[in-house]
C-alpha positions as CSV (number, residue, x, y, z in Angstrom):
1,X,41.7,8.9,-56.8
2,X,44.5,8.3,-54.2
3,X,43.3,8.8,-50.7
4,X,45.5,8.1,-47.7
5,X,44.4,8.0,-43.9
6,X,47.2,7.7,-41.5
7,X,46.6,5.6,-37.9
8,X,48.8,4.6,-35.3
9,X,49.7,7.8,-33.3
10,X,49.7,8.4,-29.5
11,X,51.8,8.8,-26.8
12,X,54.6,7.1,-25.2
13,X,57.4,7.2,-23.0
14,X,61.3,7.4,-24.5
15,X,62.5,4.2,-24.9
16,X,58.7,2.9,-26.3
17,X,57.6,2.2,-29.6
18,X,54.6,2.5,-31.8
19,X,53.6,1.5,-35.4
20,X,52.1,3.8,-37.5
21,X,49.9,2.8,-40.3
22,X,48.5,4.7,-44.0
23,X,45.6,2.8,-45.6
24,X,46.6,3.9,-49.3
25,X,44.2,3.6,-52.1
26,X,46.5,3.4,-54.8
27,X,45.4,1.9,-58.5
28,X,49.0,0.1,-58.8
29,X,51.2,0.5,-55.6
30,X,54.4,-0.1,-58.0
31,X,53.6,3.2,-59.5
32,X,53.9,5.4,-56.7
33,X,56.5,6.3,-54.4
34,X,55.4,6.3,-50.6
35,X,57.1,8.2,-47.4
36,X,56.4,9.1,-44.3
37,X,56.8,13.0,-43.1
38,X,56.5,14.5,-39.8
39,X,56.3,17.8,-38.6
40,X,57.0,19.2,-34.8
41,X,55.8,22.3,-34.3
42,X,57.7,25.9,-35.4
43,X,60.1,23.3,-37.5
44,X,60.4,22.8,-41.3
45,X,58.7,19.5,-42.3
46,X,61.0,16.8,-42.9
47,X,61.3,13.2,-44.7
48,X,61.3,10.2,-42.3
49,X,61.6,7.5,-44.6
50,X,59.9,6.5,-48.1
51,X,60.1,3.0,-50.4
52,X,59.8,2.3,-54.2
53,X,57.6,-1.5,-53.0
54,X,59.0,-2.5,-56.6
55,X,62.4,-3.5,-55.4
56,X,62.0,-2.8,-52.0
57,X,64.2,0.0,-52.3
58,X,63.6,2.4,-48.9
59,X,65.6,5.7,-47.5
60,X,65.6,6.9,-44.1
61,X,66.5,10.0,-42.8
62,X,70.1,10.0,-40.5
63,X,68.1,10.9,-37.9
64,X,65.7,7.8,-37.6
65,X,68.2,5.0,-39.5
66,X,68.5,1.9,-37.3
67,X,65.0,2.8,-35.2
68,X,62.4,3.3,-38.0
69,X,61.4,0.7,-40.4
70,X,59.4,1.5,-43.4
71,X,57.4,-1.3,-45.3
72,X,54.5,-1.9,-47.8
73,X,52.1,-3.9,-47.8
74,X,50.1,-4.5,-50.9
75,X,47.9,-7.2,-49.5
76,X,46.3,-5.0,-46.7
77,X,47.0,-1.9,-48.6
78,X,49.4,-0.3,-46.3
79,X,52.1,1.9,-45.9
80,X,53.7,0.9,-42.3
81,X,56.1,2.6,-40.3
82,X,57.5,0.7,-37.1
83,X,59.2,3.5,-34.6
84,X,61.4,1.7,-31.8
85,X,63.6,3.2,-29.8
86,X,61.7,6.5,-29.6
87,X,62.9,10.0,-28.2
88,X,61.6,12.8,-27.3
89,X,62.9,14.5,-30.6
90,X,60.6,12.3,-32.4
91,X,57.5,14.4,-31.3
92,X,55.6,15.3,-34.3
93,X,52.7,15.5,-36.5
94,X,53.5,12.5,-39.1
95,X,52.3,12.1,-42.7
96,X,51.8,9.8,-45.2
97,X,52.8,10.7,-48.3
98,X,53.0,9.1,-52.0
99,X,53.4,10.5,-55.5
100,X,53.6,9.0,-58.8
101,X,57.1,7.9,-59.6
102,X,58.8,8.5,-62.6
103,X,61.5,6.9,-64.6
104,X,64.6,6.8,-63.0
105,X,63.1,7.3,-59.8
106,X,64.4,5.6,-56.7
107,X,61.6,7.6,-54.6
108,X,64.2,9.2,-52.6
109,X,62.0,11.4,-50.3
110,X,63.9,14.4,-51.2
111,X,63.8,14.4,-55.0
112,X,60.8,15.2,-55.9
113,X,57.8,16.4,-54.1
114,X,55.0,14.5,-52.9
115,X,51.0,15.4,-54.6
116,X,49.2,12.9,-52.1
117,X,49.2,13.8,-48.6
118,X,46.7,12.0,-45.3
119,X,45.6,13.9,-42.5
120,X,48.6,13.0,-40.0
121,X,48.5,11.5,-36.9
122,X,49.9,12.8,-34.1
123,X,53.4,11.0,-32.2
124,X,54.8,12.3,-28.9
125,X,57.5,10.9,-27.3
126,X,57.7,12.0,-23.7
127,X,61.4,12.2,-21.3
């Protein structure tokens, strides 16, 4: 059973920063593809960032590149998202996601969709 419980959230000025965290219960973290999501409200939800932990191969969306960082850690059993720099566009709902990953997979966040989803946790950036 893969169960994911995202932490982290709150509220902060533009400028701040804030590190999100997903406790991930995964059998064999190499196995699974991992991303964040967010969602502001009335919008489409979109792919932040995800990582295959294998190779350390990440993606980030164009919009967050250079500001968000996206890392695994197996140890503590955590998908992390560090958010510098943020703006107020930032303001969303944000998800943890993972999904199995298949061969030839670079767990691009786009490719395929994601089967595992945590609660969210809330970010909002304000002016």
């Amino acid at each position: 059973q893969v169960h994911l419980v995202e932490s982290g959230g709150g509220s902060v000025q533009s400028g701040g920063s804030l590190r999100l965290s997903c406790a991930a219960s995964l059998d064999t973290a190499s196995n699974y593809c991992l991303a964040w999501f967010r969602q502001a409200p009335g919008k489409e939800r979109e792919g932040v960032a995800s990582i295959w932990a294998g190779p350390g191969l990440v993606y980030y969306a164009d919009s967050v590149k250079g500001r968000f960082t996206i890392s695994q850690d197996n140890a503590k059993n955590t998908l992390d998202l560090q958010m510098n720099s943020l703006k107020p566009e930032d303001t969303a709902m944000y998800y943890c996601a993972a999904r199995r990953r298949t061969s030839g997979d670079g767990c691009f966040y786009g490719r395929y969709g994601y089967t595992y989803w945590g609660q969210g946790t809330q970010v909002t950036v304000s002016s």
